[in-house]
mmCIF file of the N, C-alpha and C atoms, coordinates in Angstrom:
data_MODEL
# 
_entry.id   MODEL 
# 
loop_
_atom_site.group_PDB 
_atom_site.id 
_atom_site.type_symbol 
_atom_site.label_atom_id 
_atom_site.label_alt_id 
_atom_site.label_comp_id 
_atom_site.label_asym_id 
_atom_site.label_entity_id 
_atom_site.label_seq_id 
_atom_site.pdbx_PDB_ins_code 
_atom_site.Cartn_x 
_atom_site.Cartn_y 
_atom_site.Cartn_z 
_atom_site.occupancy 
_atom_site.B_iso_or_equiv 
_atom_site.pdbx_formal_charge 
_atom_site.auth_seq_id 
_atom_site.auth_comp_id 
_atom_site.auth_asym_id 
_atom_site.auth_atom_id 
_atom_site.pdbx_PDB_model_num 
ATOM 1   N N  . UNK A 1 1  ? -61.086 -98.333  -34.271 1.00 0.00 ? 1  UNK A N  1 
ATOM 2   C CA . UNK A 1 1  ? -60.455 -99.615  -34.431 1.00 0.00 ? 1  UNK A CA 1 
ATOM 3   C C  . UNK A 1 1  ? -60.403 -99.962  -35.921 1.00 0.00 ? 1  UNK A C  1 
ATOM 4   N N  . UNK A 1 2  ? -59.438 -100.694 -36.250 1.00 0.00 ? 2  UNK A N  1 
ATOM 5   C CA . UNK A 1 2  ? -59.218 -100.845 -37.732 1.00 0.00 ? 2  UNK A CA 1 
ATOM 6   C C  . UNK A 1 2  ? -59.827 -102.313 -38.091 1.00 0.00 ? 2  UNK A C  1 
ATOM 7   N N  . UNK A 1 3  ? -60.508 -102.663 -38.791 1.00 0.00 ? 3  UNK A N  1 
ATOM 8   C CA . UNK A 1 3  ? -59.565 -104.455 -39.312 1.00 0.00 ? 3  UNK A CA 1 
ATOM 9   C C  . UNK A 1 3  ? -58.579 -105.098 -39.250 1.00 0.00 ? 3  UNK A C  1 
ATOM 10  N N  . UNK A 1 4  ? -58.043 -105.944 -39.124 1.00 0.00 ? 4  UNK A N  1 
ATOM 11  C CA . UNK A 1 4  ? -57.022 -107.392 -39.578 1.00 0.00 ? 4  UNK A CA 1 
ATOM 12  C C  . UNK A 1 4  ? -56.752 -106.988 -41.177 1.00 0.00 ? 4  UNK A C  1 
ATOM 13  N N  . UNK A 1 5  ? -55.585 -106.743 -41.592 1.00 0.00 ? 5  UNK A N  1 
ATOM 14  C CA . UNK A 1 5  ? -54.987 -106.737 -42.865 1.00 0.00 ? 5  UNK A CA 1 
ATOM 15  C C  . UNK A 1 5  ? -54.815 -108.320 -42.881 1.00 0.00 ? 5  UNK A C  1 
ATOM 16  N N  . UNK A 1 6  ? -55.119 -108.757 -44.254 1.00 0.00 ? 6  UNK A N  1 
ATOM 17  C CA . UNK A 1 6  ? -54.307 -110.461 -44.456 1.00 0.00 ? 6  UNK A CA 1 
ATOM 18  C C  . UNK A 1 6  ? -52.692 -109.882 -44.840 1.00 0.00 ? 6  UNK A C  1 
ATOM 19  N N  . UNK A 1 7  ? -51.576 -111.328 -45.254 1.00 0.00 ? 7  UNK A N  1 
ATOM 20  C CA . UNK A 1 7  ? -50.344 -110.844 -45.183 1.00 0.00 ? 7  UNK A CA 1 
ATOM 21  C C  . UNK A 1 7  ? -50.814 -111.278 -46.813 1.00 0.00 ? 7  UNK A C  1 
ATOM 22  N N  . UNK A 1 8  ? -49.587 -111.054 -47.585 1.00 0.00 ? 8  UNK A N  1 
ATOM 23  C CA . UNK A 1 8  ? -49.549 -110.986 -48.964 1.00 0.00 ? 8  UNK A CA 1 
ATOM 24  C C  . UNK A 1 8  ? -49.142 -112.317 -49.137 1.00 0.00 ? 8  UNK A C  1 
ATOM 25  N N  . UNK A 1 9  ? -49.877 -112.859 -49.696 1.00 0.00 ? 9  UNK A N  1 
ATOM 26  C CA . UNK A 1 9  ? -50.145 -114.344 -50.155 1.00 0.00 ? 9  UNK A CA 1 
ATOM 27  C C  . UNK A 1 9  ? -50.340 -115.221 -48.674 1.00 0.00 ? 9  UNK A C  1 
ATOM 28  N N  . UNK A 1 10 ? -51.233 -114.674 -47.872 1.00 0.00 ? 10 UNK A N  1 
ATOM 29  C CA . UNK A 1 10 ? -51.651 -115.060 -46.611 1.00 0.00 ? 10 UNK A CA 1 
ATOM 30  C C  . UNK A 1 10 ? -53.531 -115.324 -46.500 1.00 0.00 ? 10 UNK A C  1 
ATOM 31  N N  . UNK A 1 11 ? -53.917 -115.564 -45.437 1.00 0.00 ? 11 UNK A N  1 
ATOM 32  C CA . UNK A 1 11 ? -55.063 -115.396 -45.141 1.00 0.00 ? 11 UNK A CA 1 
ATOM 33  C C  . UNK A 1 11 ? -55.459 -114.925 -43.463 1.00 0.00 ? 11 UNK A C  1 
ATOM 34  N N  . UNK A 1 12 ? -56.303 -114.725 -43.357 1.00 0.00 ? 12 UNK A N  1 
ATOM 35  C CA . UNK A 1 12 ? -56.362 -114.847 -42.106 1.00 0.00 ? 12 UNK A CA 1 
ATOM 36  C C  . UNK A 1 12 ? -56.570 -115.968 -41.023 1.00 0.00 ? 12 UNK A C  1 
ATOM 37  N N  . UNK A 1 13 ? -56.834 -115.785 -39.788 1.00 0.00 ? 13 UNK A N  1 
ATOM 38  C CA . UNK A 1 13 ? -57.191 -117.050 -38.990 1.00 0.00 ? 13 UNK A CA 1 
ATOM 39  C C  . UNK A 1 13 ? -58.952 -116.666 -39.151 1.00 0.00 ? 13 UNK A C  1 
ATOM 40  N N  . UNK A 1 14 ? -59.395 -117.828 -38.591 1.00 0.00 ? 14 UNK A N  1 
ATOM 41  C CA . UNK A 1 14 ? -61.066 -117.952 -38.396 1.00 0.00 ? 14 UNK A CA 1 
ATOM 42  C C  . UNK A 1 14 ? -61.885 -116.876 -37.089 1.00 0.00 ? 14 UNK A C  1 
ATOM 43  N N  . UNK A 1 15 ? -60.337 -116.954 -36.459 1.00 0.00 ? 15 UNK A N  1 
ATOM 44  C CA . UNK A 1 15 ? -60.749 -115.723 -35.134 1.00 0.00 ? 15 UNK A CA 1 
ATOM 45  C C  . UNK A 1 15 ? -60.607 -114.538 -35.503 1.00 0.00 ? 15 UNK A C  1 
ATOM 46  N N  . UNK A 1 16 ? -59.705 -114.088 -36.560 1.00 0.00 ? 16 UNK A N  1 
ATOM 47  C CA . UNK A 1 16 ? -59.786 -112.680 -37.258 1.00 0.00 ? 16 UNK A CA 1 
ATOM 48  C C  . UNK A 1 16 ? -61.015 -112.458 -37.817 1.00 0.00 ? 16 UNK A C  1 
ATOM 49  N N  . UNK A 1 17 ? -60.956 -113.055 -38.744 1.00 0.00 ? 17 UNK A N  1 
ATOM 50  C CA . UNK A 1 17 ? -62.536 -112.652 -39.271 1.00 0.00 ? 17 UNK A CA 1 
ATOM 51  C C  . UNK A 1 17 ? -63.554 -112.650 -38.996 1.00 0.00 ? 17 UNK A C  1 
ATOM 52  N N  . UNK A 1 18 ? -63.608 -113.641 -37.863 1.00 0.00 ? 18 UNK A N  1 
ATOM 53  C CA . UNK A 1 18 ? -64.776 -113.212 -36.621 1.00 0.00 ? 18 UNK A CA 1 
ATOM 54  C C  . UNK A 1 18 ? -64.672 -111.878 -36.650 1.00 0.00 ? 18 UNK A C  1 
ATOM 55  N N  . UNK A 1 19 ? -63.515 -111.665 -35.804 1.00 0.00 ? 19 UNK A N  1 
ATOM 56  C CA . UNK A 1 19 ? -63.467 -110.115 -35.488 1.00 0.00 ? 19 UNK A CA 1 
ATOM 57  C C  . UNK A 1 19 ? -63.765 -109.085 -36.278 1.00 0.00 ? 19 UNK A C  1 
ATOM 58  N N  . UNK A 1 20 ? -63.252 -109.278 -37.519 1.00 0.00 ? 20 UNK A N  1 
ATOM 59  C CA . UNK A 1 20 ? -63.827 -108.193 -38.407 1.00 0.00 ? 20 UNK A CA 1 
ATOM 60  C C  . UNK A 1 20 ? -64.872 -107.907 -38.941 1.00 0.00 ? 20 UNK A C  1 
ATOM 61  N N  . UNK A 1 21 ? -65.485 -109.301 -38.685 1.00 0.00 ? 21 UNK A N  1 
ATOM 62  C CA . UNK A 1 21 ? -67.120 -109.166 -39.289 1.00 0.00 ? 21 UNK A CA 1 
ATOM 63  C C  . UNK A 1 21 ? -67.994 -108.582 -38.295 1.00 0.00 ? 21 UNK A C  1 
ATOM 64  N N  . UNK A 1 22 ? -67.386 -108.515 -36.556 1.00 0.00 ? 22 UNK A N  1 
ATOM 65  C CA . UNK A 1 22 ? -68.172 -107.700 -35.606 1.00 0.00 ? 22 UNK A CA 1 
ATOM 66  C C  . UNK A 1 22 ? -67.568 -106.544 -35.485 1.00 0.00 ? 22 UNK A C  1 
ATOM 67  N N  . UNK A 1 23 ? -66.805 -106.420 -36.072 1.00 0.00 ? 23 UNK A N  1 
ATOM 68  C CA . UNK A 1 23 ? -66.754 -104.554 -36.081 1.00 0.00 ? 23 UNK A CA 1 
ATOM 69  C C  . UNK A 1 23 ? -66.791 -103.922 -37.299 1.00 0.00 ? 23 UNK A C  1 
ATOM 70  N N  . UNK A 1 24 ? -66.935 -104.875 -38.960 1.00 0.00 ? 24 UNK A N  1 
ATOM 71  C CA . UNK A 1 24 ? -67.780 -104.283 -39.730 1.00 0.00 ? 24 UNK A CA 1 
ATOM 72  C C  . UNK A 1 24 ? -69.281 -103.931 -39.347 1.00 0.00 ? 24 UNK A C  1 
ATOM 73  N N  . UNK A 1 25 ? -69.983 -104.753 -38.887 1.00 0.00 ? 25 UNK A N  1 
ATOM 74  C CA . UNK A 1 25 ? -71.145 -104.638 -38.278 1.00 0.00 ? 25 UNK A CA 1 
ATOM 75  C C  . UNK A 1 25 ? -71.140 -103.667 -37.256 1.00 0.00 ? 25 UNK A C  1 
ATOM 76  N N  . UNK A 1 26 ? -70.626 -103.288 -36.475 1.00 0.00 ? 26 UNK A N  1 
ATOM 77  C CA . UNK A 1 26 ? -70.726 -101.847 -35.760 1.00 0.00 ? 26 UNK A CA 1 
ATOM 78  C C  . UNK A 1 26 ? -70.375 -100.673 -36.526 1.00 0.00 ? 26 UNK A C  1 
ATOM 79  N N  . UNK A 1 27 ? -69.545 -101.032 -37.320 1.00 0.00 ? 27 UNK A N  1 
ATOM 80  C CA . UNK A 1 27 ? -69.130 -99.422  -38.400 1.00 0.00 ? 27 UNK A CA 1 
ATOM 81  C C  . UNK A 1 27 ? -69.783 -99.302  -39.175 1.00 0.00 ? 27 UNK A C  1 
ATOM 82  N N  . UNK A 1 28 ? -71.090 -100.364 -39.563 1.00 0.00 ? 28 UNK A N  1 
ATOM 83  C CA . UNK A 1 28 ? -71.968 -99.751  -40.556 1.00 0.00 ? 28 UNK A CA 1 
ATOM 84  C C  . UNK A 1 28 ? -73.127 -99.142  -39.621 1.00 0.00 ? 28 UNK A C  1 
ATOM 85  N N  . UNK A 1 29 ? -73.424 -99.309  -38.478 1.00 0.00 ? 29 UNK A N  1 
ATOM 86  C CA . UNK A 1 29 ? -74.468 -99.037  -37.553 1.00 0.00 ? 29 UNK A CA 1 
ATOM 87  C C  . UNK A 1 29 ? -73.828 -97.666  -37.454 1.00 0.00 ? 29 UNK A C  1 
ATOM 88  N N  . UNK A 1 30 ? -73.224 -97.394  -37.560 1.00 0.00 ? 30 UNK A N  1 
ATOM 89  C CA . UNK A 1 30 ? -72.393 -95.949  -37.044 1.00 0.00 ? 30 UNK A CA 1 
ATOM 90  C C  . UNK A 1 30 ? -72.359 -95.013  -38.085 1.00 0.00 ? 30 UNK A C  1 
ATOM 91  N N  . UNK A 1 31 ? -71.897 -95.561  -39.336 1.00 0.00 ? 31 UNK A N  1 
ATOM 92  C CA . UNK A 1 31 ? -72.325 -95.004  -40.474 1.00 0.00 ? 31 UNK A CA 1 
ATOM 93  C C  . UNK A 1 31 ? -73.170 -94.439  -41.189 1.00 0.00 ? 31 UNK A C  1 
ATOM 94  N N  . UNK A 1 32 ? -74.009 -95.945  -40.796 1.00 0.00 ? 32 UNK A N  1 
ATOM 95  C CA . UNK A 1 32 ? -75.702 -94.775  -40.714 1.00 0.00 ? 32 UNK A CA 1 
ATOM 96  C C  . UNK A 1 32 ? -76.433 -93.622  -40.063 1.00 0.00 ? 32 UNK A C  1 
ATOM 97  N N  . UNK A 1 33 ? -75.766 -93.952  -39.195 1.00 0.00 ? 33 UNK A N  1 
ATOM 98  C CA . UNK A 1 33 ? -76.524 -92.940  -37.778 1.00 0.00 ? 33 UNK A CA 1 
ATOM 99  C C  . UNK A 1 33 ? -75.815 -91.533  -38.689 1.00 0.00 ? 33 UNK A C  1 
ATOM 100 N N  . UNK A 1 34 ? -74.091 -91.813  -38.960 1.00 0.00 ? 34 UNK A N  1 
ATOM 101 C CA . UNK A 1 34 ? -73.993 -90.509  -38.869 1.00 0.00 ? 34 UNK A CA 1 
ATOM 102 C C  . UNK A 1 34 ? -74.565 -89.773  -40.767 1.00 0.00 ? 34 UNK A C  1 
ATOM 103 N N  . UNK A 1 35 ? -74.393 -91.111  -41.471 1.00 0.00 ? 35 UNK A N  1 
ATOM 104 C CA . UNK A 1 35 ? -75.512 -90.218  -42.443 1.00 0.00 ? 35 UNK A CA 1 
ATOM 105 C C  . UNK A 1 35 ? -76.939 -89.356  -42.170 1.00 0.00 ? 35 UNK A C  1 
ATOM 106 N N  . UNK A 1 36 ? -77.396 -90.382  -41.510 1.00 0.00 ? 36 UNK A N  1 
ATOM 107 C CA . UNK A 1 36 ? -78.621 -89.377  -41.045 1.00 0.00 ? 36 UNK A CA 1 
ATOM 108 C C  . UNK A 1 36 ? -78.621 -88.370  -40.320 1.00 0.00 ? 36 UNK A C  1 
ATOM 109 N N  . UNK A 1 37 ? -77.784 -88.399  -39.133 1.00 0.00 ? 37 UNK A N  1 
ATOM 110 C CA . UNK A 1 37 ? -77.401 -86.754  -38.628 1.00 0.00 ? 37 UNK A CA 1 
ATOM 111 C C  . UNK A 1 37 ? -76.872 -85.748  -39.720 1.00 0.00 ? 37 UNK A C  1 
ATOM 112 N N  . UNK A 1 38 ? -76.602 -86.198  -41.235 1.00 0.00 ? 38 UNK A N  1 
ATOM 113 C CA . UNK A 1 38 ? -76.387 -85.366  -42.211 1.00 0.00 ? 38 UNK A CA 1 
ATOM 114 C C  . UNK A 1 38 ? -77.546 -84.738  -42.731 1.00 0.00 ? 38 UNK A C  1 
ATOM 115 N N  . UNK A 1 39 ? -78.425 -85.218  -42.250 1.00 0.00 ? 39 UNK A N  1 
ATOM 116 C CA . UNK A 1 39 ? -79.490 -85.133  -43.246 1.00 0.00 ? 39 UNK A CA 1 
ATOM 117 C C  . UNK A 1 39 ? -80.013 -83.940  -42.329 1.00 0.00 ? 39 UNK A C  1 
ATOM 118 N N  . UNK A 1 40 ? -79.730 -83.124  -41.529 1.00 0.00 ? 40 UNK A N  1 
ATOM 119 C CA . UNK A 1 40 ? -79.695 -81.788  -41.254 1.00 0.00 ? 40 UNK A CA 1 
ATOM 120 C C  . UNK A 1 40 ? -78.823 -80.763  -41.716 1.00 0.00 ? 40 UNK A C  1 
ATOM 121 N N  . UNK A 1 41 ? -79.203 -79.829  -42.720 1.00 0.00 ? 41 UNK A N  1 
ATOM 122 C CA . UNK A 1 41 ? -78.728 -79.120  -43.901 1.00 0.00 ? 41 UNK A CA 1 
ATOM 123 C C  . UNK A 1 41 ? -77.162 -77.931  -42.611 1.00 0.00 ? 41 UNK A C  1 
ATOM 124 N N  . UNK A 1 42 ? -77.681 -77.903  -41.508 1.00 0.00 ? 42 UNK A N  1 
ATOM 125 C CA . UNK A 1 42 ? -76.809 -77.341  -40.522 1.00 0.00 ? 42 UNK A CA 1 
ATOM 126 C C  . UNK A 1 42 ? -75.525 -78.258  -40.648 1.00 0.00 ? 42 UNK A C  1 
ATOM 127 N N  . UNK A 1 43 ? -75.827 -79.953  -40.406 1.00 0.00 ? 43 UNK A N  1 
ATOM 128 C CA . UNK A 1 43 ? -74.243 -80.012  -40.074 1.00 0.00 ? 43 UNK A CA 1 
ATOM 129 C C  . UNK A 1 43 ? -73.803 -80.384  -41.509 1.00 0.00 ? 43 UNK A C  1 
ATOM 130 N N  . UNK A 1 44 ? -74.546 -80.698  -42.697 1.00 0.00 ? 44 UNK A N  1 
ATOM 131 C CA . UNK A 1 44 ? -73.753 -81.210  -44.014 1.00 0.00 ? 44 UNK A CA 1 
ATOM 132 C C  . UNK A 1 44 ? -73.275 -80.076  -44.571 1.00 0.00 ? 44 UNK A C  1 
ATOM 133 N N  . UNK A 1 45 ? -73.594 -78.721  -44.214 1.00 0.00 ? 45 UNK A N  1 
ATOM 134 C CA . UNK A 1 45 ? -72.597 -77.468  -45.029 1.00 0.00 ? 45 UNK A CA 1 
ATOM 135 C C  . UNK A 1 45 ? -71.853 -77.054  -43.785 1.00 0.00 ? 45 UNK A C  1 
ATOM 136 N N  . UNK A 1 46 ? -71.204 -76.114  -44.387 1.00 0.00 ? 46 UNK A N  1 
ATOM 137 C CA . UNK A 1 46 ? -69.301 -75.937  -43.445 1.00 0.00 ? 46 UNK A CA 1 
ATOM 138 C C  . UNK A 1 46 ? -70.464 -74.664  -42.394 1.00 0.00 ? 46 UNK A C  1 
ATOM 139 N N  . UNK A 1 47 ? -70.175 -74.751  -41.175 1.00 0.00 ? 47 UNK A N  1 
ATOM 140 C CA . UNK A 1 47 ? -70.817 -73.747  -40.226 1.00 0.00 ? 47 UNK A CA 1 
ATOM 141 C C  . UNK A 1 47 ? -69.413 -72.698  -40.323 1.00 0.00 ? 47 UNK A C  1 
ATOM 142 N N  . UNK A 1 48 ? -69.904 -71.632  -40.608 1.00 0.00 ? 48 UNK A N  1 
ATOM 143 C CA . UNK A 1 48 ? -68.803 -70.422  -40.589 1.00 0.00 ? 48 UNK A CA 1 
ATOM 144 C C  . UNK A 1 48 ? -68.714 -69.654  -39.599 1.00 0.00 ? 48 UNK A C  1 
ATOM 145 N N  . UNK A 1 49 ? -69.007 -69.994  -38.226 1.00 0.00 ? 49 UNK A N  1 
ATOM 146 C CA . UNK A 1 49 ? -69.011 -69.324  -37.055 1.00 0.00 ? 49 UNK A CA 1 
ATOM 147 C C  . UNK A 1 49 ? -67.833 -69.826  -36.159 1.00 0.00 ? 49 UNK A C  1 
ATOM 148 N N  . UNK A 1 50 ? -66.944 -69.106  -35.913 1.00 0.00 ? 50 UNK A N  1 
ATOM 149 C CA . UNK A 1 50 ? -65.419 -69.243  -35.005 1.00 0.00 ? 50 UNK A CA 1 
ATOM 150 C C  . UNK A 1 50 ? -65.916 -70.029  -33.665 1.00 0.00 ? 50 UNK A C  1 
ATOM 151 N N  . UNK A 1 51 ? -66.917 -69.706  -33.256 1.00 0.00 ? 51 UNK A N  1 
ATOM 152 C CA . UNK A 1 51 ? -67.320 -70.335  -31.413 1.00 0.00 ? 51 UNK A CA 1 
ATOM 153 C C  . UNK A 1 51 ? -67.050 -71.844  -31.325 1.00 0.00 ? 51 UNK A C  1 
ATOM 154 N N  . UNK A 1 52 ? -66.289 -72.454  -31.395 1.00 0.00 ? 52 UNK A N  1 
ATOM 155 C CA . UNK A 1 52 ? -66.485 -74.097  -31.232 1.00 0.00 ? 52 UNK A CA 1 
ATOM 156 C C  . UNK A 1 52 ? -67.209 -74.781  -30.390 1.00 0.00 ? 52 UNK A C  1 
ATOM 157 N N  . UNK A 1 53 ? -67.953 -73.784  -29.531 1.00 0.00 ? 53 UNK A N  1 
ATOM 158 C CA . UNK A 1 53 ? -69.143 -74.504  -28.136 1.00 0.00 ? 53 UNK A CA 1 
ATOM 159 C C  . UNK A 1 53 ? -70.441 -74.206  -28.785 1.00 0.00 ? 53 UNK A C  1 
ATOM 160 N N  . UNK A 1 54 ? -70.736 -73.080  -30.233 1.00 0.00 ? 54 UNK A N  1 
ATOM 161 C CA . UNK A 1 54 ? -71.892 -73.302  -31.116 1.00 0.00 ? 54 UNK A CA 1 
ATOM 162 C C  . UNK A 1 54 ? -71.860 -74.487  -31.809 1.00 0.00 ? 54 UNK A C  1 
ATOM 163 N N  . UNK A 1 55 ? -70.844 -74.511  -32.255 1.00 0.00 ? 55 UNK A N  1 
ATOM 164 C CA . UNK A 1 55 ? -70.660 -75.778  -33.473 1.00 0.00 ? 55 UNK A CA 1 
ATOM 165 C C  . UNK A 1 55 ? -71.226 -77.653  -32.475 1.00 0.00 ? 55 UNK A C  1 
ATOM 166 N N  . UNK A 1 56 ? -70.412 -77.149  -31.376 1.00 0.00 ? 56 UNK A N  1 
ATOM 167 C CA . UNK A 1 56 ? -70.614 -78.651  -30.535 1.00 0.00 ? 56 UNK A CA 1 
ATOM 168 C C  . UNK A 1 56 ? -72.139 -78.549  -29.839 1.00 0.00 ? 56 UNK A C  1 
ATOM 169 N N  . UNK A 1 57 ? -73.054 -77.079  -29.948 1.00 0.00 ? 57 UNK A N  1 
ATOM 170 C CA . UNK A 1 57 ? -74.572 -77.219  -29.793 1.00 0.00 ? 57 UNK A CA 1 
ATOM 171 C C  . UNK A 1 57 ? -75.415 -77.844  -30.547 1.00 0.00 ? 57 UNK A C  1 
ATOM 172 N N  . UNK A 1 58 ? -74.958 -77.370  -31.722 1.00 0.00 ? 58 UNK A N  1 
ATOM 173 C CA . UNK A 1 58 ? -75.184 -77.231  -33.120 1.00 0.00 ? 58 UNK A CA 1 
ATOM 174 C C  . UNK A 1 58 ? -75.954 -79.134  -33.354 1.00 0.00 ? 58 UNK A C  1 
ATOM 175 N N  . UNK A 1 59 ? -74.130 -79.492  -33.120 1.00 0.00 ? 59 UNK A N  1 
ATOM 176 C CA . UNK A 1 59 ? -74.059 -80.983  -33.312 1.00 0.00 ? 59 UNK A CA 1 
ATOM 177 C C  . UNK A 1 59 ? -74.775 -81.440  -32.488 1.00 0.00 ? 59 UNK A C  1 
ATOM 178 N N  . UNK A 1 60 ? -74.932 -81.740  -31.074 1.00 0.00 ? 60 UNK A N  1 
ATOM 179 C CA . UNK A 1 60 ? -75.784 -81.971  -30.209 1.00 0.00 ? 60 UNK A CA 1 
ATOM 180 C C  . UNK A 1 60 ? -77.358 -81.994  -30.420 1.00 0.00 ? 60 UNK A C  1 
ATOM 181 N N  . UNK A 1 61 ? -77.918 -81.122  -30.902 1.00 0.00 ? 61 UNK A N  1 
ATOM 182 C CA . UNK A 1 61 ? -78.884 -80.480  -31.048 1.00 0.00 ? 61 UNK A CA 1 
ATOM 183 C C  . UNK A 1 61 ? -79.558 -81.489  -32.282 1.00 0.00 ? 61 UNK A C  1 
ATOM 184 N N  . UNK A 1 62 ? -78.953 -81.550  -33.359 1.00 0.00 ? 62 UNK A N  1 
ATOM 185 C CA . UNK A 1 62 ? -79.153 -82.520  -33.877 1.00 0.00 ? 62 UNK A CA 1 
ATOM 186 C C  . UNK A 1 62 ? -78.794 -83.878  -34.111 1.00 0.00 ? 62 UNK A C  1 
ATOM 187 N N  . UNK A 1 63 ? -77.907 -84.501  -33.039 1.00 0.00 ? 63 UNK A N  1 
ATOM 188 C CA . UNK A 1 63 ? -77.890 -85.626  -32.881 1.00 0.00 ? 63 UNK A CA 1 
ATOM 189 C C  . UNK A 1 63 ? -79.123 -85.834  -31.833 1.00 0.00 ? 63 UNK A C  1 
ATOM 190 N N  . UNK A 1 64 ? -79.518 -85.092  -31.051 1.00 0.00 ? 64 UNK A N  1 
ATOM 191 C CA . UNK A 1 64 ? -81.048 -85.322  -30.161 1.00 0.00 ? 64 UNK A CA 1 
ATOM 192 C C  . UNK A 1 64 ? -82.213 -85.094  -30.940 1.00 0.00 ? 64 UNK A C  1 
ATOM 193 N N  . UNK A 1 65 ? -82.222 -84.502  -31.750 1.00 0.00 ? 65 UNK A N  1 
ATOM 194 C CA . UNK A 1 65 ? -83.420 -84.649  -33.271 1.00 0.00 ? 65 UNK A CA 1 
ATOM 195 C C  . UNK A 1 65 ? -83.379 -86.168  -33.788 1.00 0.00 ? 65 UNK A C  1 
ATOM 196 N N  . UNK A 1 66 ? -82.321 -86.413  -33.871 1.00 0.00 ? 66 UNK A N  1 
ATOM 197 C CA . UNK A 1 66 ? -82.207 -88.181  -34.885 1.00 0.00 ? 66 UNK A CA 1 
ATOM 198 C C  . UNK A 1 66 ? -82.531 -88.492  -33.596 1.00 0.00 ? 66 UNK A C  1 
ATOM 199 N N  . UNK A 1 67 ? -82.339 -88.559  -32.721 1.00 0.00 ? 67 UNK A N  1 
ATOM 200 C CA . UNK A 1 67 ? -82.539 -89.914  -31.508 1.00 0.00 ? 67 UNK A CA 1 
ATOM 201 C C  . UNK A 1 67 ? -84.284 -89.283  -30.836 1.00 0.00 ? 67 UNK A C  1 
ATOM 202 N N  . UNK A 1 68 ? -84.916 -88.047  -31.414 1.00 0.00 ? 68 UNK A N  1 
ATOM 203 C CA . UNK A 1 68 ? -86.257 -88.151  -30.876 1.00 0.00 ? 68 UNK A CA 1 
ATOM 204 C C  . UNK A 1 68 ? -86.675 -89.010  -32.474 1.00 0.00 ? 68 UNK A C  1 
ATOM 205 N N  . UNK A 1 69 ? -86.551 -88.872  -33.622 1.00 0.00 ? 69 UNK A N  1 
ATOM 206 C CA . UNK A 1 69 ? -86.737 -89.296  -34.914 1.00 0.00 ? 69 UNK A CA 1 
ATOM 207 C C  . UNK A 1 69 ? -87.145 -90.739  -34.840 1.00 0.00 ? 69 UNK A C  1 
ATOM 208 N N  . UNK A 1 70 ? -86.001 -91.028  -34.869 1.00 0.00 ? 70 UNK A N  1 
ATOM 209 C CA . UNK A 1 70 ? -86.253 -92.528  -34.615 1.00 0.00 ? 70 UNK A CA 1 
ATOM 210 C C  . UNK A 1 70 ? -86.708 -93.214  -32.969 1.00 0.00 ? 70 UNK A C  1 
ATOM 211 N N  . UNK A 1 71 ? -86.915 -92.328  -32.313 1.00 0.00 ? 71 UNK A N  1 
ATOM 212 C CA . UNK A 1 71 ? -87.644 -93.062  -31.197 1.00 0.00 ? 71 UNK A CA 1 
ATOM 213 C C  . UNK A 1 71 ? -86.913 -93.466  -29.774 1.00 0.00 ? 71 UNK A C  1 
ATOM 214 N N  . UNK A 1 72 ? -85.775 -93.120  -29.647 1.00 0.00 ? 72 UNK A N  1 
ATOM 215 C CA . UNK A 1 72 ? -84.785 -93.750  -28.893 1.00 0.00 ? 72 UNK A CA 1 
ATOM 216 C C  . UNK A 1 72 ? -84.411 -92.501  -28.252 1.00 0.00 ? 72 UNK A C  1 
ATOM 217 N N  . UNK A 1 73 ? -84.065 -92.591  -26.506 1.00 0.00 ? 73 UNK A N  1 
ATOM 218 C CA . UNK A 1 73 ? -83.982 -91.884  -25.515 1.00 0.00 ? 73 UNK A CA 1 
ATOM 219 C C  . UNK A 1 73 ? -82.889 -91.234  -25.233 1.00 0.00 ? 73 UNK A C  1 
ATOM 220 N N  . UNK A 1 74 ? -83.024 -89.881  -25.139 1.00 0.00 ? 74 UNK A N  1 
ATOM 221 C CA . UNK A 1 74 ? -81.661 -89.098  -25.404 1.00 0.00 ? 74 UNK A CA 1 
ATOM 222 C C  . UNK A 1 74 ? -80.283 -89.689  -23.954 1.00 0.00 ? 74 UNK A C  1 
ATOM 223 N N  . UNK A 1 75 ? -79.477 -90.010  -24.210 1.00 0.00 ? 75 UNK A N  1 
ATOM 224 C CA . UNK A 1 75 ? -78.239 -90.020  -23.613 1.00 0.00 ? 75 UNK A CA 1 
ATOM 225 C C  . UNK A 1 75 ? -78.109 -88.898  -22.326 1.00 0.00 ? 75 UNK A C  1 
ATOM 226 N N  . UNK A 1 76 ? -77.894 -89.418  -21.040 1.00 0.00 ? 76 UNK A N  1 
ATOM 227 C CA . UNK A 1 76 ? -77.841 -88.750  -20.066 1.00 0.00 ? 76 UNK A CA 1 
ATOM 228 C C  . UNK A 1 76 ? -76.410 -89.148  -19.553 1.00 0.00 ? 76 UNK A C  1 
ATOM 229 N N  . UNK A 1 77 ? -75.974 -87.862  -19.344 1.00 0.00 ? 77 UNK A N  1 
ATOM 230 C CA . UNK A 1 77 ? -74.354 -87.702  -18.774 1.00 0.00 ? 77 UNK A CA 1 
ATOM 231 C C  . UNK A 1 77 ? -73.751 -86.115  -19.654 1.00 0.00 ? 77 UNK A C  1 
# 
């Protein structure tokens, strides 16, 4: 989802910027998370292996590292 652009020599309404201030606030929660899933040297350099079901282990694998890390219960489905 994007933001509300203002118009050029406009502003917004009071209900836009509601809005944008609750989904800045989710895109920085998201942001973080996915910095820190960087912070496994696997997914911040380029994986040079063709299999795209390694790469999506890969990722997995350490998105369930950050979520034992910080404490929070791995995602079932």
């Amino acid at each position: 989802m994007q933001p509300k652009k203002k118009l050029r020599n406009g502003t917004l309404t009071p209900q836009e910027k509601k809005e944008d201030w609750c989904l800045s606030s989710i895109r920085v929660r998201i942001e973080h998370v996915i910095g820190d899933i960087k912070r496994y040297r696997i997914i911040h350099d380029i994986i040079r292996f063709s299999c795209s079901e390694f790469r999506d282990t890969v990722m997995e694998t350490c998105c369930e590292l950050h979520n034992f890390r910080v404490g929070r219960t791995p995602a079932v489905g």
